[in-house]
ZAKOL-319953 format. One record per residue: residue in one letter; y, x negated, z negated of N, C-alpha, C, O in turn. Coordinates in nm, 3 decimals, padded with zeros to 5 digits, always signed. Atoms other than C-alpha are relative to their C-alpha. Layout:
REM residues N
R   r      n.py      n.px      n.pz     ca.py     ca.px     ca.pz      c.py      c.px      c.pz      o.py      o.px      o.pz
R   A         Y         X         Z         Y         X         Z         Y         X         Z         Y         X         Z
...
***
This chain:
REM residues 141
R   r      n.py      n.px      n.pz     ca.py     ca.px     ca.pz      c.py      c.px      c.pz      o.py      o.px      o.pz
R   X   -00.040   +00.137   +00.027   +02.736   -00.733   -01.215   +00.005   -00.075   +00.131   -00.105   -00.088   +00.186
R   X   -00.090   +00.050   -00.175   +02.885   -00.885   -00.876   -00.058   -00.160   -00.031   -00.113   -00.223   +00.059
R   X   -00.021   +00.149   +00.033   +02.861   -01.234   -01.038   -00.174   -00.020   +00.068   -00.200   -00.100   +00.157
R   X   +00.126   +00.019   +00.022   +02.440   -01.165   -01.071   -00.027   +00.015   +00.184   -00.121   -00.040   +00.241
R   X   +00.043   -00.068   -00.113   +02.443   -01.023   -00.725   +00.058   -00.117   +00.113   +00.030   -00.107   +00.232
R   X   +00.021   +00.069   -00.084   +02.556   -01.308   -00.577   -00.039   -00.143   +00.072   -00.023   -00.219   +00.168
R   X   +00.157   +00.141   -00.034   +02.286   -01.558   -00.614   -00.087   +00.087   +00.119   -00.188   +00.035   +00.167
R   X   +00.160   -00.052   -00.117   +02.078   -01.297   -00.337   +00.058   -00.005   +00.121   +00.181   -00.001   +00.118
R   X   -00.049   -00.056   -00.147   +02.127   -01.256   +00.047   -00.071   +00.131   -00.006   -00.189   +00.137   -00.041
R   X   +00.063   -00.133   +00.021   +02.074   -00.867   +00.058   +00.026   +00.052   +00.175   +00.133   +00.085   +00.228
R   X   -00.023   -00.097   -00.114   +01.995   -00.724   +00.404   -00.023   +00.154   -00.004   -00.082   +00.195   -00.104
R   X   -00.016   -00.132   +00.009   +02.029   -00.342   +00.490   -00.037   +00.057   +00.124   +00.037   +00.047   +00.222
R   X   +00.074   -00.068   -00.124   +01.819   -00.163   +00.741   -00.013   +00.123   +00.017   -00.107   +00.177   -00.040
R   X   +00.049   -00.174   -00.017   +01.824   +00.193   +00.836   +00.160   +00.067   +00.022   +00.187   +00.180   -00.020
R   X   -00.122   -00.129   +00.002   +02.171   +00.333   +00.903   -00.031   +00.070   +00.125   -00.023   +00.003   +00.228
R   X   -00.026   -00.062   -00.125   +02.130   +00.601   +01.162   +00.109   +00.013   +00.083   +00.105   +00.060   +00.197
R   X   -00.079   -00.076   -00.096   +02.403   +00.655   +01.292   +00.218   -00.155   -00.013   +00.255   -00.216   -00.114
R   X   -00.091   +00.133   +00.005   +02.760   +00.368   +01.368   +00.068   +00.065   -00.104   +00.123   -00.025   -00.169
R   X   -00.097   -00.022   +00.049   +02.957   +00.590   +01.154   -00.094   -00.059   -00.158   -00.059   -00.141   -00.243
R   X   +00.042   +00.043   +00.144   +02.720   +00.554   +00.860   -00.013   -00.139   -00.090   +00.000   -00.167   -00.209
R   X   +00.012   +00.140   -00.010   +02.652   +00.182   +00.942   +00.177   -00.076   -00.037   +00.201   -00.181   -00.097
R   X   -00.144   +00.044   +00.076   +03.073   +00.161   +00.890   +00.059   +00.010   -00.114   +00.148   -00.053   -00.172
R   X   -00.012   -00.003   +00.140   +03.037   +00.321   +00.599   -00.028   -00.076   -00.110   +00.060   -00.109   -00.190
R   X   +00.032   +00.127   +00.031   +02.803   +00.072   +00.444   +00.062   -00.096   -00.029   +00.097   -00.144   -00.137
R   X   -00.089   +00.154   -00.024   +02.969   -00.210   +00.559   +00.140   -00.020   -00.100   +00.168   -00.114   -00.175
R   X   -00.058   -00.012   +00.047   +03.255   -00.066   +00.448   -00.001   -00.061   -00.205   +00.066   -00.136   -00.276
R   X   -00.010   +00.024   +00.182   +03.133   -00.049   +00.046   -00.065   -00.143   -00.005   -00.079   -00.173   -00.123
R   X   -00.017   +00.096   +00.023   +03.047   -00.374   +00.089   +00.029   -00.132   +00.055   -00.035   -00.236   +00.049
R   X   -00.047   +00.091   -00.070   +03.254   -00.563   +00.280   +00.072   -00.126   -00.094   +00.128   -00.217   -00.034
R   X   -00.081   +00.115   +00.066   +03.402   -00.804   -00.030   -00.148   -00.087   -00.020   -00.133   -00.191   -00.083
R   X   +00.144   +00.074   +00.036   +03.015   -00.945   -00.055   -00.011   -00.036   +00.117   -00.022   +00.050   +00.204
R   X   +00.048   +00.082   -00.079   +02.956   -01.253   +00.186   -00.149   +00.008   +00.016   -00.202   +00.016   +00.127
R   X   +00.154   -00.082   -00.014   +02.586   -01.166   +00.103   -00.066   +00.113   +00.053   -00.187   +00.115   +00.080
R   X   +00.080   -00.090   -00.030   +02.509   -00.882   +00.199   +00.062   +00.114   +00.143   +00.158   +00.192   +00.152
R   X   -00.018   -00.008   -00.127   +02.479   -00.801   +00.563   -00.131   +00.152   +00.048   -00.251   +00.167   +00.029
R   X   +00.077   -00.151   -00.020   +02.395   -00.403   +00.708   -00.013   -00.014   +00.145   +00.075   -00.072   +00.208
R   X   +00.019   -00.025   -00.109   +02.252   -00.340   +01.023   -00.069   +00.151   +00.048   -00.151   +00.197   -00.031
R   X   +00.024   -00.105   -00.011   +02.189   -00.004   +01.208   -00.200   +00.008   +00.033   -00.268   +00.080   -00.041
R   X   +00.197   +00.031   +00.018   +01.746   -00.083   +01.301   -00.028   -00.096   +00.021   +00.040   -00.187   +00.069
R   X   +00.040   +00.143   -00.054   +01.537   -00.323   +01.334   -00.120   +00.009   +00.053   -00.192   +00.107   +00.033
R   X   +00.117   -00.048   -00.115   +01.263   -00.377   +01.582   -00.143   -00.047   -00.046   -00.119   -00.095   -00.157
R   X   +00.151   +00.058   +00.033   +00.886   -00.490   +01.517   +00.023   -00.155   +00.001   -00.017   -00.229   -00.089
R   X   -00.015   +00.165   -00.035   +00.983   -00.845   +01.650   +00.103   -00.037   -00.145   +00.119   -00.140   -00.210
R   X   -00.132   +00.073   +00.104   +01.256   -00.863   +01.394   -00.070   +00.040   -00.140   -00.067   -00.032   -00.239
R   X   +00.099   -00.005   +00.144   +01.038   -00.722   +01.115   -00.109   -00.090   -00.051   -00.131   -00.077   -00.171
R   X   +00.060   +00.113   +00.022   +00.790   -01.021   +01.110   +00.116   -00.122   -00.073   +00.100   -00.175   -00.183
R   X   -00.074   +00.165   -00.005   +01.065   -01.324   +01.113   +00.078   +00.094   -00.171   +00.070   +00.027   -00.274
R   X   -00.067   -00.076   +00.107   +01.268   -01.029   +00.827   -00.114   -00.046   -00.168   -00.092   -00.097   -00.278
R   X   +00.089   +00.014   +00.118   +00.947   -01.035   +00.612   -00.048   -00.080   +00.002   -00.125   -00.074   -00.094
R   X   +00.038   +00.116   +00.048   +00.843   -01.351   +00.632   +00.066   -00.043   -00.097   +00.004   -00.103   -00.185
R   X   -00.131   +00.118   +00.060   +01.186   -01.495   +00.464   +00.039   +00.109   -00.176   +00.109   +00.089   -00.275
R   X   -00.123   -00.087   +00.112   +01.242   -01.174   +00.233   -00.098   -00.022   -00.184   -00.211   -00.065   -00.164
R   X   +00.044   -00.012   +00.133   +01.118   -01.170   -00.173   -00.033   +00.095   -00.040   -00.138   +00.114   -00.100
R   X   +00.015   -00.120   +00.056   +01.171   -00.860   -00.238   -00.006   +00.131   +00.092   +00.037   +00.109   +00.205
R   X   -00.039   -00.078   -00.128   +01.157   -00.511   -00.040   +00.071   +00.108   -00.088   -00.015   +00.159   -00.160
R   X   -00.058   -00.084   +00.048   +01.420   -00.259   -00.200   -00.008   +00.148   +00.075   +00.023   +00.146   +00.194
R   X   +00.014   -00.060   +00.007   +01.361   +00.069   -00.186   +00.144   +00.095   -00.010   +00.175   +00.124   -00.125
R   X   -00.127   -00.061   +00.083   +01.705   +00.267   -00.191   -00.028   +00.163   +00.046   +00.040   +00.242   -00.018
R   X   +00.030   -00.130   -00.024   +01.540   +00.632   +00.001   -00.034   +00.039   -00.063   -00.141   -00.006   -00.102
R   X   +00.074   -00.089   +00.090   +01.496   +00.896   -00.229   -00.118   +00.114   +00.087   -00.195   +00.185   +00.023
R   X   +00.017   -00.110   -00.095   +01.365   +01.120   +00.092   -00.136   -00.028   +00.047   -00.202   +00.071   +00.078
R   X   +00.143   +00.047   -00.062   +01.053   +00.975   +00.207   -00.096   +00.045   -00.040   -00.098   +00.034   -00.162
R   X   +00.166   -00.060   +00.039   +00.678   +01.141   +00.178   -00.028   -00.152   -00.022   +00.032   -00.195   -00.121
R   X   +00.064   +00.102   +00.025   +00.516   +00.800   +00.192   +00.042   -00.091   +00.091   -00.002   -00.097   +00.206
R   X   -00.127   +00.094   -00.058   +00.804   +00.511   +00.274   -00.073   -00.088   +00.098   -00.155   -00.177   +00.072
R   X   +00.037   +00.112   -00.097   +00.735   +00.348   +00.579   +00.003   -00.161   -00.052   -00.097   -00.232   -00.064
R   X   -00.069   +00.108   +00.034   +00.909   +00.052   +00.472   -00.087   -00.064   -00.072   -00.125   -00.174   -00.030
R   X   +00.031   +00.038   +00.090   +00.739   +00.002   +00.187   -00.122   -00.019   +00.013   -00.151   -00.114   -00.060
R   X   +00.135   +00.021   -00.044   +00.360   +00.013   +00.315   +00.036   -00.168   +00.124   -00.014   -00.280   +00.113
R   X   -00.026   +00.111   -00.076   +00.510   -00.222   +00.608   -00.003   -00.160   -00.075   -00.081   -00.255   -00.072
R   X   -00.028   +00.095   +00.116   +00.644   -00.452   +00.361   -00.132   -00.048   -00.110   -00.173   -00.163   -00.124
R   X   +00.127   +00.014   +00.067   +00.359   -00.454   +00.149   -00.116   -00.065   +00.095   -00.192   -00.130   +00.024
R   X   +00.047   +00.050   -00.075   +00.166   -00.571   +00.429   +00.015   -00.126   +00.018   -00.083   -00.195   +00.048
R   X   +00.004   +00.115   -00.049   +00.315   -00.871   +00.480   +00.010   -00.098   -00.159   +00.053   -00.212   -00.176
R   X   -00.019   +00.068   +00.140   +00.298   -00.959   +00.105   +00.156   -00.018   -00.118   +00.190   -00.093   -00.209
R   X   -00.110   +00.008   +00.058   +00.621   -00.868   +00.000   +00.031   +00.113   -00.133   +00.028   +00.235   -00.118
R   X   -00.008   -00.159   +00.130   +00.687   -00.663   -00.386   +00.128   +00.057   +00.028   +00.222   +00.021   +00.099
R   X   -00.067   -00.116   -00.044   +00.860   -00.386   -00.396   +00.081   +00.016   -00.103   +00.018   +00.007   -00.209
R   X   -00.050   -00.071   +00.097   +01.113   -00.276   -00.611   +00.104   +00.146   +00.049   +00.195   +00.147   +00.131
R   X   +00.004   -00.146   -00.035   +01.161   +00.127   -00.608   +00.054   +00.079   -00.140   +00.065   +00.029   -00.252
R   X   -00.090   -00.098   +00.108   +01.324   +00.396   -00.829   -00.110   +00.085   -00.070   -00.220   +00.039   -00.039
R   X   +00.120   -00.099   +00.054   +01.087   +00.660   -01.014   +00.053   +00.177   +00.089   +00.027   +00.286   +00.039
R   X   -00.035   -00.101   -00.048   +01.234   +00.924   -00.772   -00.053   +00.006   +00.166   -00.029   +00.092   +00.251
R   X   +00.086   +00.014   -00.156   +01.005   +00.777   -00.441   -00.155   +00.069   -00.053   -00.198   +00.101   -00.164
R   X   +00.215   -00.044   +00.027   +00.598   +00.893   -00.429   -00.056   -00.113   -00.001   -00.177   -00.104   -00.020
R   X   +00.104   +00.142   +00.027   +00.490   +00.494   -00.439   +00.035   -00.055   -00.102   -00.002   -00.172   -00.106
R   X   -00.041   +00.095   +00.130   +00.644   +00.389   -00.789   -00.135   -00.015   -00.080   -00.156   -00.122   -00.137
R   X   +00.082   -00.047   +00.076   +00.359   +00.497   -00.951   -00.131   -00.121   +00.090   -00.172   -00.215   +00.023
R   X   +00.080   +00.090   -00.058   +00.122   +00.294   -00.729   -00.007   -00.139   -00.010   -00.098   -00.218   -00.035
R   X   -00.047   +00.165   -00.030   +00.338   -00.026   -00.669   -00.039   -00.008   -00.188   -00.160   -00.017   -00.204
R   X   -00.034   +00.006   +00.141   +00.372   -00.038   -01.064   -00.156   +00.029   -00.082   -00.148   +00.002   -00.202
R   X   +00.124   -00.028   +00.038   -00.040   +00.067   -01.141   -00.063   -00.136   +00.091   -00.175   -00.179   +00.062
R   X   +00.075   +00.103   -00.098   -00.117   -00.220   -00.869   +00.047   -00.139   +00.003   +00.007   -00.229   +00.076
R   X   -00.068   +00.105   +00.012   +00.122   -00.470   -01.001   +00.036   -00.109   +00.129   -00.009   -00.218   +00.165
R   X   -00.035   +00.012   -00.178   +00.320   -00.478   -00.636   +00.169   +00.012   -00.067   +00.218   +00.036   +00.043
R   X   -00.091   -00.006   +00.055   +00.660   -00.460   -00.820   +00.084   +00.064   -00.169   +00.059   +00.033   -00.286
R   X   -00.078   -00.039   +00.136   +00.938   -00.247   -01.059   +00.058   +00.084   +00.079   +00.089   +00.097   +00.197
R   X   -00.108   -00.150   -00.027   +01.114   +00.056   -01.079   +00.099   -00.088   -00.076   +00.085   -00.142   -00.185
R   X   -00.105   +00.046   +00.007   +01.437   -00.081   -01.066   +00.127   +00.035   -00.069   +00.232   -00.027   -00.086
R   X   -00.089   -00.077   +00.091   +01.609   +00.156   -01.263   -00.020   +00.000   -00.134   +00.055   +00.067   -00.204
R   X   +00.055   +00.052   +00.125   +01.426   +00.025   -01.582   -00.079   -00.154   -00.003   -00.177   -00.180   -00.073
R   X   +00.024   +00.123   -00.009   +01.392   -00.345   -01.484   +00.067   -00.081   -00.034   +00.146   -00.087   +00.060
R   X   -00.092   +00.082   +00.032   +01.593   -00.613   -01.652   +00.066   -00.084   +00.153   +00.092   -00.205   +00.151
R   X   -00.078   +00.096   -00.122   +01.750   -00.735   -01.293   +00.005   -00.142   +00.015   -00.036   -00.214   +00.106
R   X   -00.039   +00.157   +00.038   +01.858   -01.065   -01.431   -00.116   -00.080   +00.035   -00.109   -00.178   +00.109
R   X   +00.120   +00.017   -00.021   +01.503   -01.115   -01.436   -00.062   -00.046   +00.138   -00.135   -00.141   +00.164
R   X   +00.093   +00.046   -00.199   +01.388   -01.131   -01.039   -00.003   -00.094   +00.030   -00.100   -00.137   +00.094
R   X   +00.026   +00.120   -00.078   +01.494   -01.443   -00.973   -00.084   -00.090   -00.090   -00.098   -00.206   -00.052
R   X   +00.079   +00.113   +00.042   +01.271   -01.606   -01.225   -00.133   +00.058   +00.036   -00.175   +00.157   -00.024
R   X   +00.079   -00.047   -00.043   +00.992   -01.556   -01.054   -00.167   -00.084   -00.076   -00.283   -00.081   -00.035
R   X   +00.142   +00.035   +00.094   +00.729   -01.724   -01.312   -00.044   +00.148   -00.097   -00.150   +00.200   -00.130
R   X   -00.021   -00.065   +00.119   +00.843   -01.483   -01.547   -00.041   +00.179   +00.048   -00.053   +00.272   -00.031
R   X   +00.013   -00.139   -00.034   +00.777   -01.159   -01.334   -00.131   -00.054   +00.076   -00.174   +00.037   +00.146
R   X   +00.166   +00.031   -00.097   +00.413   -01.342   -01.151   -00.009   +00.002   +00.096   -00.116   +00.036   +00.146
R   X   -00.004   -00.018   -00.145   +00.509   -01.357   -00.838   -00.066   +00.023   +00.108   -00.062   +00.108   +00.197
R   X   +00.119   +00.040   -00.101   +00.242   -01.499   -00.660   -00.085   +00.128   -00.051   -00.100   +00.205   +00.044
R   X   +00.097   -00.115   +00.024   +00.014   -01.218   -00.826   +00.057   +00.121   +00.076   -00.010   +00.205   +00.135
R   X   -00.054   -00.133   -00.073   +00.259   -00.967   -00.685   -00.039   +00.045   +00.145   -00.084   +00.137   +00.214
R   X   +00.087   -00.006   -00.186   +00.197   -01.085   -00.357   -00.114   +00.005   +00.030   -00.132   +00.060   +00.138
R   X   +00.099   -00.011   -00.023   -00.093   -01.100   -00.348   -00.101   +00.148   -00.048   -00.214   +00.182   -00.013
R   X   +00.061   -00.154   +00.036   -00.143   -00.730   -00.533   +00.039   +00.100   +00.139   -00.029   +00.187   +00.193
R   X   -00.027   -00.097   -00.083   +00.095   -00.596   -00.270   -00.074   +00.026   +00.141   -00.094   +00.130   +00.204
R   X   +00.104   +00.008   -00.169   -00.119   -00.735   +00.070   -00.144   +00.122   -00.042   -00.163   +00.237   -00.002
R   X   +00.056   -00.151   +00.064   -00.394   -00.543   -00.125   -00.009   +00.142   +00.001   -00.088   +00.204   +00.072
R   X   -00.069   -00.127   -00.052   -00.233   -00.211   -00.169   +00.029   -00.002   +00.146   +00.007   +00.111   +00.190
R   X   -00.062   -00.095   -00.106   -00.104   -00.193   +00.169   -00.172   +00.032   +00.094   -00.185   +00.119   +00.180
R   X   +00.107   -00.033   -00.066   -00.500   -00.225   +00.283   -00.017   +00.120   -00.021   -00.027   +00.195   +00.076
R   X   +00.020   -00.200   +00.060   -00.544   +00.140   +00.087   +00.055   +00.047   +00.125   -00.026   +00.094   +00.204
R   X   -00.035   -00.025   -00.139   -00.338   +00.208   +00.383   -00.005   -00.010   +00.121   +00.058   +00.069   +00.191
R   X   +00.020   +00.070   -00.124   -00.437   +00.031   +00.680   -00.069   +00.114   +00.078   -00.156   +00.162   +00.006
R   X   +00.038   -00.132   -00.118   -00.541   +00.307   +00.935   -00.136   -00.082   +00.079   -00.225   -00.013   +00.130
R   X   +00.132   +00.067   -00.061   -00.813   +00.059   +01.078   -00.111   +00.016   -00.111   -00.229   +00.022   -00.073
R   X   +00.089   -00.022   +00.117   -00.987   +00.104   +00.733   -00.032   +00.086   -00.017   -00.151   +00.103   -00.044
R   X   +00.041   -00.105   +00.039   -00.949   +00.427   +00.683   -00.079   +00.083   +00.112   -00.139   +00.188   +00.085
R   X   +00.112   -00.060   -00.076   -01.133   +00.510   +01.004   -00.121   -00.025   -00.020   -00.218   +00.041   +00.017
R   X   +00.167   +00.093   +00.006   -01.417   +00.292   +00.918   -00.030   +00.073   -00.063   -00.130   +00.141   -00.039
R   X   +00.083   -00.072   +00.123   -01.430   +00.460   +00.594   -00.043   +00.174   +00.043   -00.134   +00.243   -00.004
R   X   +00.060   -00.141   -00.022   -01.429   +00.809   +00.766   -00.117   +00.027   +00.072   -00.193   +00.121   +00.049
R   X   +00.082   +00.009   -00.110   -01.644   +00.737   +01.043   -00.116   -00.045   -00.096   -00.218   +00.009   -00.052
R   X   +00.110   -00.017   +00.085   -01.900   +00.634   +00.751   -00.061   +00.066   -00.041   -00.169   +00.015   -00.071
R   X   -00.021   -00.074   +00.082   -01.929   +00.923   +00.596   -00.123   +00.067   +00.049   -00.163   +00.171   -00.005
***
C-alpha cells in the first residue's frame, strides 16, 4: 500500500557495493521518502537513532544483527521477520513485531502499540548485550 507508506521517511543502510546501492535506489526511485545509502559511520548512527521510531530489520543472514542490538541501545523497537535469531527475543521482551504478522497500519499509532514501553523494553534488552556487563558478570564468577 504506497498510499500507507507514505506518511514514513524510510532510510536504507547497508548496500555493499554502488551497483547494489543503484539497484535499491533504483526499486525505489518513485518514493520521495525513502532515501538508500551505501554505510553509515558511528557519528552518523547517533544523530540516525536519535530521530528514527522504528529499526527495520530486512537481513535474513545475520547470527546476531548488529543493527538491531545497536538500535536497541539507543531505545529504538524493532520490527523483524520470524526468519532473523532476535524475533523471538524482541517479541518475549516487548522491543517490537515480526512484521510479517503485524497489522502495519498500526505503527503509526503509537498509543495503540505502547510505545514508550517499547523503548524503554528495548534499552533493556540491548543491556543482555552490553559487553561491559557481560565481563563483570564473567569476571564474577
Amino acid at each position: 500500500n504506497t498510499e500507507f507508506f507514505s506518511n514514513f521517511e524510510i532510510y536504507l543502510y547497508g548496500a555493499n557495493s554502488h551497483s547494489n546501492l543503484n539497484l535499491v535506489q533504483d526499486m525505489f526511485c518513485e518514493f520521495d521518502n525513502v532515501h538508500c545509502f551505501l554505510t553509515i559511520t558511528d557519528d552518523e548512527i547517533k544523530e540516525v537513532m536519535k530521530d528514527a521510531t522504528y529499526h527495520i530489520l530486512l537481513s535474513r543472514c545475520e547470527g546476531m544483527p548488529m543493527s538491531c542490538l545497536e538500535s536497541l541501545s539507543y531505545s529504538v523497537p524493532q520490527l523483524v521477520s520470524d526468519e532473523t535469531n532476535i524475533l523471538t527475543e524482541v517479541v518475549e521482551n516487548n522491543c517490537g513485531f515480526d512484521y510479517l504478522n503485524f497489522p502495519l497500519e498500526k505503527l503509526s499509532d503509537l498509543q495503540f502499540v505502547d510505545y514508550e514501553k517499547m523503548c524503554y523494553s528495548s534499552l533493556n534488552l540491548s543491556r543482555k548485550y552490553d559487553w561491559e556487563i557481560i565481563a563483570k558478570r564473567f569476571y564474577s564468577l
